[in-house]
C-alpha positions as CSV (number, residue, x, y, z in Angstrom):
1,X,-26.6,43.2,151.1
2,X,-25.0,43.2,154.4
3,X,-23.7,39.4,154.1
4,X,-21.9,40.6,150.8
5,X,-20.6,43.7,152.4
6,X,-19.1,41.3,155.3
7,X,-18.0,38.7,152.6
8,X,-16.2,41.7,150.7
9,X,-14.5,43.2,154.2
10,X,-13.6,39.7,154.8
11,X,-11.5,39.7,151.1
12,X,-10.1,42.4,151.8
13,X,-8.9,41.1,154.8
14,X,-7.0,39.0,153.0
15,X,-5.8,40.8,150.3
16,X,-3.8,43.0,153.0
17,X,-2.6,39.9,154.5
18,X,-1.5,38.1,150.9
19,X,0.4,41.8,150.6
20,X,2.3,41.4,153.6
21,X,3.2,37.8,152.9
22,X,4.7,39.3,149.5
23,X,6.6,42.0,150.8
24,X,8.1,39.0,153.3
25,X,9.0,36.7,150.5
26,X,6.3,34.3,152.2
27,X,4.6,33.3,148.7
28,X,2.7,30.0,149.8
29,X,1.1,31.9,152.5
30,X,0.4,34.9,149.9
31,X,-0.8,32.9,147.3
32,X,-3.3,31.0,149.8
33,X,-4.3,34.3,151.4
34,X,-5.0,35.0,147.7
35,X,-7.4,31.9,146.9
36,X,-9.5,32.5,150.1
37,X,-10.1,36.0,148.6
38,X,-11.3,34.9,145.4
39,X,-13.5,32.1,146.4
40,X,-15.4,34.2,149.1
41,X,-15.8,37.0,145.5
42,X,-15.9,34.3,143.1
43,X,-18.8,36.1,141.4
44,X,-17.4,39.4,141.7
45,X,-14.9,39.2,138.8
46,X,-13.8,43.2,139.1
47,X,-12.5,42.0,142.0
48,X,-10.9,39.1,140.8
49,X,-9.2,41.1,138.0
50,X,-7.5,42.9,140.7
51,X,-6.3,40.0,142.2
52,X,-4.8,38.5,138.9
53,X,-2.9,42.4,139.0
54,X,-1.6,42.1,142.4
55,X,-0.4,38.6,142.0
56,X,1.0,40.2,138.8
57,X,2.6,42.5,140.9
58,X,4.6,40.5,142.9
59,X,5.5,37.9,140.0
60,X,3.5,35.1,141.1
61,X,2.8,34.6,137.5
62,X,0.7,31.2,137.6
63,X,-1.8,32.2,139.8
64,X,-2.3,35.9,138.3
65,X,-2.5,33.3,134.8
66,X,-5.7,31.5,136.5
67,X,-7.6,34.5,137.5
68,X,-6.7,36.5,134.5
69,X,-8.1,33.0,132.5
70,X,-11.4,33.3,135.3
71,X,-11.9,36.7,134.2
72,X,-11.4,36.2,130.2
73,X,-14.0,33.0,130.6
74,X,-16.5,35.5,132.2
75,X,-15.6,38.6,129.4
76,X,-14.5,37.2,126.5
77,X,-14.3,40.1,124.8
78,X,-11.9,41.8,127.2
79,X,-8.6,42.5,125.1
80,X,-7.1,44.0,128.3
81,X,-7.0,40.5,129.9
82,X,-6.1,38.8,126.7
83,X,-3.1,41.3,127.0
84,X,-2.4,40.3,130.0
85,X,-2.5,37.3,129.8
86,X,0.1,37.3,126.8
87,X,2.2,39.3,129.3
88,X,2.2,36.8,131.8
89,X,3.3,34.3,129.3
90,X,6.3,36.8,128.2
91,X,7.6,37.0,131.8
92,X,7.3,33.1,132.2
93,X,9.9,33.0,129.3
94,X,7.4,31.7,126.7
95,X,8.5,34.2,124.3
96,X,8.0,33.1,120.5
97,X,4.6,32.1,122.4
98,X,3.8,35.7,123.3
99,X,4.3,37.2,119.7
100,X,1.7,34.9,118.3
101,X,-0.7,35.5,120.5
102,X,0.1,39.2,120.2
103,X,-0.2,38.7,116.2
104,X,-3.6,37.2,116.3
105,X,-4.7,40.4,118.0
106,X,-4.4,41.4,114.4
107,X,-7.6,44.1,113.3
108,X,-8.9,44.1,116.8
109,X,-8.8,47.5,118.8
110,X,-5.8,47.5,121.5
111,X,-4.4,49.9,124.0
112,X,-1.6,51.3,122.2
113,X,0.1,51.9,125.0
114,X,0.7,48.3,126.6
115,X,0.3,46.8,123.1
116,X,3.1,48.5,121.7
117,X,5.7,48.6,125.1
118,X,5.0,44.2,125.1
119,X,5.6,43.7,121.4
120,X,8.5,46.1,121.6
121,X,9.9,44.1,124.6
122,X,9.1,41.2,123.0
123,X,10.8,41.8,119.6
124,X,14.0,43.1,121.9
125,X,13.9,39.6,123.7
126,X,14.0,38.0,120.4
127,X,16.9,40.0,119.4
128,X,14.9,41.8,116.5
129,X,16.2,45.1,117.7
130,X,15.5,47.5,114.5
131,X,11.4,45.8,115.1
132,X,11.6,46.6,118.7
133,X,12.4,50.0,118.2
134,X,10.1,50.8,115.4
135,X,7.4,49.4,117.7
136,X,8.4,51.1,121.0
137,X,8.3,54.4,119.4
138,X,4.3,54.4,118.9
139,X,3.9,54.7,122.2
140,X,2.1,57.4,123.0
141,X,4.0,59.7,125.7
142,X,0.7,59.7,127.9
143,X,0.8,56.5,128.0
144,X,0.7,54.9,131.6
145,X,3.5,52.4,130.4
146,X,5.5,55.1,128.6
147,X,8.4,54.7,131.4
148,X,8.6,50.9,130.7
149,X,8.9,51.8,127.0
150,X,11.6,54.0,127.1
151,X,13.3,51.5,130.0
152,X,12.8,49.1,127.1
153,X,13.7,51.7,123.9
154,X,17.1,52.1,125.7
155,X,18.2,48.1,125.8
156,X,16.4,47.8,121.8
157,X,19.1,50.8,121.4
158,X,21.9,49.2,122.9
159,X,21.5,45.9,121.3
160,X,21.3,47.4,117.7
161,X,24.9,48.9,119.1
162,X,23.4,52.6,118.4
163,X,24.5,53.2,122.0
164,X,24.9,57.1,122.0
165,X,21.2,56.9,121.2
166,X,20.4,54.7,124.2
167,X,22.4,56.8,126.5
168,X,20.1,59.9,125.0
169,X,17.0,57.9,126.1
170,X,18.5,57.0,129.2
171,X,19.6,60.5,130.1
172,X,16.7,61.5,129.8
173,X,14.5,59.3,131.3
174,X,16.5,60.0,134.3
175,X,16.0,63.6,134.3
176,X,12.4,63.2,133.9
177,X,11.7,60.5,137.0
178,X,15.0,60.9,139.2
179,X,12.6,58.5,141.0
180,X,12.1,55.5,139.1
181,X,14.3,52.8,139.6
182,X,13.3,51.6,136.2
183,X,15.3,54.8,134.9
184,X,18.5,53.6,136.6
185,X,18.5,50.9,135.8
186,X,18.4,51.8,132.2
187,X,21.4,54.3,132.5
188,X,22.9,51.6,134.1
189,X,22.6,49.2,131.2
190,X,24.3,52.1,129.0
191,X,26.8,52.5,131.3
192,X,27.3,48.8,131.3
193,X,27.1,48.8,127.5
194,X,30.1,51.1,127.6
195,X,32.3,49.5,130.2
196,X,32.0,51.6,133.2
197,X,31.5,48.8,135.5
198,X,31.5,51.2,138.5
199,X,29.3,53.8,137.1
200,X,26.9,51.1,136.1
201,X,26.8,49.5,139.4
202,X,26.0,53.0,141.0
203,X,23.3,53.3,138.3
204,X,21.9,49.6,139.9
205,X,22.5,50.3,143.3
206,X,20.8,53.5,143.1
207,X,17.2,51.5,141.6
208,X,17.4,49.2,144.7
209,X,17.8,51.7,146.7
210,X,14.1,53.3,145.4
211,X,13.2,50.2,145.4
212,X,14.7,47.0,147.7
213,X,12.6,44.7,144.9
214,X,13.8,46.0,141.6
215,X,14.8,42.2,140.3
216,X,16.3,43.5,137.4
217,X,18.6,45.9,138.8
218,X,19.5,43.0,141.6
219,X,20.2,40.1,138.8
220,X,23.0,42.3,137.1
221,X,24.8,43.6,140.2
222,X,24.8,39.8,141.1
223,X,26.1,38.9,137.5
224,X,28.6,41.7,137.7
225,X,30.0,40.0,141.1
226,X,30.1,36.7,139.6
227,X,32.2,37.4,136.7
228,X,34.8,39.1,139.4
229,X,34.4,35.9,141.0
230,X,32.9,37.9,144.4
231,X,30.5,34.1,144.2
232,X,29.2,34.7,147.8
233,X,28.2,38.5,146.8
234,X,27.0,37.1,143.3
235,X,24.5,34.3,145.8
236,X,23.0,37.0,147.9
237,X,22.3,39.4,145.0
238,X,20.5,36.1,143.3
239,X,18.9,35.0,146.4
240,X,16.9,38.5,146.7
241,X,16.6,38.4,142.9
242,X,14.4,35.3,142.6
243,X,12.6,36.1,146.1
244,X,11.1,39.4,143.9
245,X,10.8,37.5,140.4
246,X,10.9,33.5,140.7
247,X,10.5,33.3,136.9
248,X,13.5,36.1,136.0
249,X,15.5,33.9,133.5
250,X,18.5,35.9,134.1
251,X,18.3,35.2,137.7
252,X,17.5,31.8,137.4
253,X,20.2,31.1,135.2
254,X,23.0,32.9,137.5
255,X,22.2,30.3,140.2
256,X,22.3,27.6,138.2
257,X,25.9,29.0,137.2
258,X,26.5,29.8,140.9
259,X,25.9,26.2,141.7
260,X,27.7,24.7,139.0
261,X,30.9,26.4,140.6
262,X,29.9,25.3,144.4
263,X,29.9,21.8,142.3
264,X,26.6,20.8,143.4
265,X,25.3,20.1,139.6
266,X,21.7,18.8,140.6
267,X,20.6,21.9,141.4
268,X,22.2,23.4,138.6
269,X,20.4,21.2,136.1
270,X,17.2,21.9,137.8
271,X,17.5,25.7,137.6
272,X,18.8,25.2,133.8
273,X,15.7,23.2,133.3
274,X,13.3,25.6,134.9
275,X,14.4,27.9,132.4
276,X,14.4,25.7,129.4
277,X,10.7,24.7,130.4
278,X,9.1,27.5,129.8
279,X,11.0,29.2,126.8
280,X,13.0,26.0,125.0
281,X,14.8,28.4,123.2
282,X,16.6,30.1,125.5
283,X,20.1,30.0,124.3
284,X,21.8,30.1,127.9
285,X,19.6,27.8,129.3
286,X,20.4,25.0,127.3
287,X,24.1,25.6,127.1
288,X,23.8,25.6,130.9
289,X,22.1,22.4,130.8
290,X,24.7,20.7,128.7
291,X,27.4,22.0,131.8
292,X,25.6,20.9,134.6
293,X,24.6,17.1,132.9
294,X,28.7,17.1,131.4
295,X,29.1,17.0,135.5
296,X,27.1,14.8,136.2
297,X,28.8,12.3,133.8
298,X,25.2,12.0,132.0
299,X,26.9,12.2,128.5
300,X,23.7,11.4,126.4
301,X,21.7,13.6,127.6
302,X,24.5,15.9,127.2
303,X,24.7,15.3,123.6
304,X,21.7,15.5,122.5
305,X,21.2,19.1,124.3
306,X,24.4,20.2,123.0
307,X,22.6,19.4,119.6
308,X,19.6,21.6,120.3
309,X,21.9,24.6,121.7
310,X,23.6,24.2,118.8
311,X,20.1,24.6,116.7
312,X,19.0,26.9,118.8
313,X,22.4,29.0,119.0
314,X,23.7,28.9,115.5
315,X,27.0,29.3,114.1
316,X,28.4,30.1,117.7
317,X,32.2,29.6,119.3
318,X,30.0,28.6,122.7
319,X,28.1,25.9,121.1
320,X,31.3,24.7,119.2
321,X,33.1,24.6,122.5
322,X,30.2,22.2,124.2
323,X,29.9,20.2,121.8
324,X,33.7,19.5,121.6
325,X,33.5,19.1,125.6
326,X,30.6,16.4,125.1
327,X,33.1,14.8,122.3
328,X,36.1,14.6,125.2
329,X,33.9,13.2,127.7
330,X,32.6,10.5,125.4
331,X,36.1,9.9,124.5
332,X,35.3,10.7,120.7
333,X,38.5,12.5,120.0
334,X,38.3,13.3,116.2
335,X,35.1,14.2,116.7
336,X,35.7,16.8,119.9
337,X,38.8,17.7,118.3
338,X,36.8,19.2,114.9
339,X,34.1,20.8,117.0
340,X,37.1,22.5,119.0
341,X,38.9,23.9,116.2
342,X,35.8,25.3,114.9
343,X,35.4,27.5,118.3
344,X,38.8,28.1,118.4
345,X,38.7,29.9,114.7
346,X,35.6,31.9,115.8
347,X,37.2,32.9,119.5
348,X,41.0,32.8,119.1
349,X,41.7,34.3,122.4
350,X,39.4,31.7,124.6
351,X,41.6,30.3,126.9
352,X,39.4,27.3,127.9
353,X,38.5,27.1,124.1
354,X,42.2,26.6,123.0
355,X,42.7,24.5,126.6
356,X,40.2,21.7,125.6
357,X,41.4,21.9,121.8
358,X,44.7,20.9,123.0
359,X,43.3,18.2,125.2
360,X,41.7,16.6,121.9
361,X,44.8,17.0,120.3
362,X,46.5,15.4,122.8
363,X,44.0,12.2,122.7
364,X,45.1,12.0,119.0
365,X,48.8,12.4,119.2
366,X,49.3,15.4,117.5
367,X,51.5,16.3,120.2
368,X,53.1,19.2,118.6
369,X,49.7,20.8,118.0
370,X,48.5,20.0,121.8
371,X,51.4,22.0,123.0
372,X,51.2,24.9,120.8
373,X,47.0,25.3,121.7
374,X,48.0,24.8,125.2
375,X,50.9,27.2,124.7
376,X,48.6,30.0,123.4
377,X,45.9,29.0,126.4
378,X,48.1,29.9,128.7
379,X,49.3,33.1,127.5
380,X,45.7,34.2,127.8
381,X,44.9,32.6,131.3
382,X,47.0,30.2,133.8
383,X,44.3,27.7,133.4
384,X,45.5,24.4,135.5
385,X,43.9,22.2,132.5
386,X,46.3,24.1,130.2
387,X,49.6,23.9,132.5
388,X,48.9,19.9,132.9
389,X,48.1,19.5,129.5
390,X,51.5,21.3,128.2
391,X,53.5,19.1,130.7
392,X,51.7,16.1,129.0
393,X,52.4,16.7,125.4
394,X,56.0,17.7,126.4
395,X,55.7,14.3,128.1
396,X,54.9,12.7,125.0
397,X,57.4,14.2,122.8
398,X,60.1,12.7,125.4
399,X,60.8,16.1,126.6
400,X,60.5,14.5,129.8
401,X,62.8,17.6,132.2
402,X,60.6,19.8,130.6
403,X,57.5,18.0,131.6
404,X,58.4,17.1,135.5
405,X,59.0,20.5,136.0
406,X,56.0,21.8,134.3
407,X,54.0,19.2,136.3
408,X,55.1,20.2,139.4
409,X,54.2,23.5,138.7
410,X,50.8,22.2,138.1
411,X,50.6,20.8,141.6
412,X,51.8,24.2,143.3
413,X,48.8,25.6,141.1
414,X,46.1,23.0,142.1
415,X,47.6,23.3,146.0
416,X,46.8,27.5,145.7
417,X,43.9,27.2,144.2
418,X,42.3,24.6,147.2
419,X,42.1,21.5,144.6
420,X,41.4,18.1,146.1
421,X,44.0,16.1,148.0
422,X,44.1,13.3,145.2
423,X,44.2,16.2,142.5
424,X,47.1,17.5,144.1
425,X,49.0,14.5,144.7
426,X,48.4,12.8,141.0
427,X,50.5,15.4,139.5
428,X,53.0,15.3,142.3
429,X,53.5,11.5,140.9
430,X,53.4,12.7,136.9
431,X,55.9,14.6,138.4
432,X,57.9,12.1,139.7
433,X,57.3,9.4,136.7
434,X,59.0,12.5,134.4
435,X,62.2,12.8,136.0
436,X,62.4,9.6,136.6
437,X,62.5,9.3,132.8
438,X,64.5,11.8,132.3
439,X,68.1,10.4,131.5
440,X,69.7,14.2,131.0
441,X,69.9,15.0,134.1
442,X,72.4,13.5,136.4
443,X,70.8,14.2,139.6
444,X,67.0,13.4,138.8
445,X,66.5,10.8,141.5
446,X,66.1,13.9,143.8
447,X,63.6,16.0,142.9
448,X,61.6,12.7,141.7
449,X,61.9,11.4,145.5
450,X,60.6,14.8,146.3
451,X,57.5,14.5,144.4
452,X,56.8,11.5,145.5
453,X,57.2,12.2,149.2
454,X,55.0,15.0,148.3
455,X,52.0,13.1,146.9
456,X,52.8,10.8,150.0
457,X,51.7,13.8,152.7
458,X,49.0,14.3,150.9
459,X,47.8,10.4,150.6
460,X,48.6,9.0,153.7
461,X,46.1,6.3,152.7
462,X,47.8,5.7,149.3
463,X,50.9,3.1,149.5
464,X,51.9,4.2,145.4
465,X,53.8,7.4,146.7
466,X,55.7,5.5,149.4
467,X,56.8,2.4,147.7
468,X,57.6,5.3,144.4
469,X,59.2,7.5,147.0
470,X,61.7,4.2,148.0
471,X,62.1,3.3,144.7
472,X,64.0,7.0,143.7
């Protein structure tokens, strides 16, 4: 007895120590803090079970997955686990996966409780909303995951749009546990759902606060950064996002967005791909993936994921849109340029949308076209695409004043917004090419000579601008 009673101090031991690890984001020293405690209890599978929870805790999802599988092997009989398990699988992504296996627990005895909150949260993720709520309402109010069920009720609420009933569930759940950072962060989603960005953040703020771990509440304060463009606030907000929840889609799928805009498109793809690993339906994982591999000039690979966003997606402007950008970067004009006025029909008011529409109209010499898309683009957003792209179709209709001037605008634009030197100077030279074809204006040589000698400063390396320069 007394060797087992050392042997279980011992796991112990290292149970507290895996904890600590966890709290410290250290999860390699965690999880092998973790291993050492279930080999010295290997036999002791109460024990183990616990282990599976706390690793379950702290979203180390794989190895909670093979002790909850050493447990089930040991009692097969134990729905609990098989719950669990089928959790663990939802919170990996694996989501189609999850309701299966929750369907073949068909005519067995379940607790209601977690039974009902998973497939409710489960149906929600699917975007069956009218299921998820029918589902999340047998919950019994005793229940130990009532909370999570009404944290989930309120997002099944807001994504069947009956948002006045989600803000009711919300309110409430707030009133009843001032405490729970899971409550805030469901009246933060309603308060998101109705557009009160700064009541909403409060709502989020106020769950990390309770809790410095709440991923959730983390993820959307860092998407709600990154759409005001606040990139470095949106990267810290992520970084403590995936150090709680490695496996958070929403998270992972922010950074691979956050490093698709600091241009470093390998780890994009590979955060993309994470994603699309474990649930290959996942809508902005693939779309993602299609972005990052369009960067890397890997235009195959590009296609054929456009083609399963697009399967995955449906009838969407977004899946239009990237398949029209695959089209443009494969140089298949007629073909981008179709796909384009699709998503430009479903989202009139895209500015990028109408942007690359004109760019394939361009390609195809329907010049007029091009500069009434890129027209329209920019009356929604000074996109630079757009504002080069008008000063080229005015290019092409010989409007060639018209186009100098709009392509020096175009430079002053890239310049402001920190484009690359060789950017910068190429339109300095379109510039210069335009007025130098313009033959209405008597004095033209001059401001062409002025483009050039711009590009020039810009260049040094470059003898084009020069020799242009001399020759205005």
């Amino acid at each position: 007895a007394l060797p087992k009673a050392a042997a279980l101090h011992r796991a112990h031991a290292y149970v507290l120590l895996a904890t600590i690890e966890f709290l410290g984001s250290n999860r390699t020293s965690a999880v092998q803090a973790v291993e050492e405690a279930a080999r010295i209890t290997s036999e002791n599978i109460s024990f183990v079970e616990n282990l599976a929870l706390l690793c379950r805790k702290y979203y180390e999802l794989d190895q909670a997955e093979l002790l909850a599988e050493k447990v089930l092997k040991a009692t097969s009989d134990n729905v609990k686990t098989r719950l669990f398990l089928i959790e663990i699988d939802f919170l990996k992504g694996k989501i189609s996966q999850s309701l299966k296996a929750l369907d073949d627990l068909a005519g067995i005895k379940v607790p209601r409780g977690l039974y009902f909150t998973l497939r409710g949260e489960i149906l929600s993720a699917l975007g069956r909303y009218a299921a998820s709520i029918d589902e999340l309402s047998k919950v019994p109010d005793d229940a130990q995951e009532a909370p999570r069920a009404r944290a989930a009720m309120t997002l099944a609420l807001i994504g069947a749009e009956k948002v006045e009933d989600a803000f009711r569930v919300a309110d409430s759940f707030v009133r009843d546990h001032p405490t729970s950072p899971l409550a805030h962060f469901a009246m933060g989603k309603y308060r998101l759902a109705k557009k009160s960005y700064g009541s909403a953040a409060d709502s989020f703020h106020k769950a990390i606060s309770l809790d410095p771990r709440h991923y959730p509440s983390l993820a959307e304060l860092g998407w709600m950064a990154y759409r005001q463009n606040e990139l470095d606030t949106a990267l810290r907000y992520a970084n403590q996002s995936i150090g709680a929840n490695p496996y958070d889609e929403s998270t992972l799928v922010l950074m691979g967005q956050l490093k698709l805009e600091a241009g470093d498109s390998e780890s994009a793809l590979a955060y993309f791909t994470k994603v699309v690993q474990e649930n290959d339906v996942s809508k902005s994982g693939l779309l993602g993936m299609v972005k990052a591999l369009l960067q890397l000039n890997k235009l195959d690979e590009a296609e054929q994921t456009a083609k399963r966003a697009k399967e995955v997606a449906g009838q969407e402007a977004v899946t239009y849109h990237l398949v029209g950008k695959v089209y443009l970067a494969q140089k298949r004009y007629l073909n981008a340029k179709r796909a384009l006025v699709i998503a430009s029909r479903m989202e009139e008011h895209d500015a990028e949308v109408l942007a690359d529409l004109g760019l394939a109209q361009l390609e195809t010499r329907a010049y007029a076209e091009a500069q009434r898309s890129f027209e329209e683009s920019l009356k929604v957003k000074r996109l630079l695409q757009a504002r080069a792209g008008l000063a080229g179709a005015r290019m092409a209709q010989g409007r060639h004043k018209e186009a100098a001037e709009e392509y020096s605008n175009a430079a002053e634009q890239a310049m402001s917004e920190k484009r690359p030197s060789t950017e910068i100077a190429g339109l300095f030279m379109q510039a210069g090419r335009a007025w130098l074809k313009d033959t209405t204006t008597a004095g033209r040589f001059k401001p062409a000579r002025k483009a050039f000698e711009k590009a020039a400063q810009l260049v040094p390396n470059d003898p084009e601008p020069l020799y242009m320069s001399a020759l205005a």
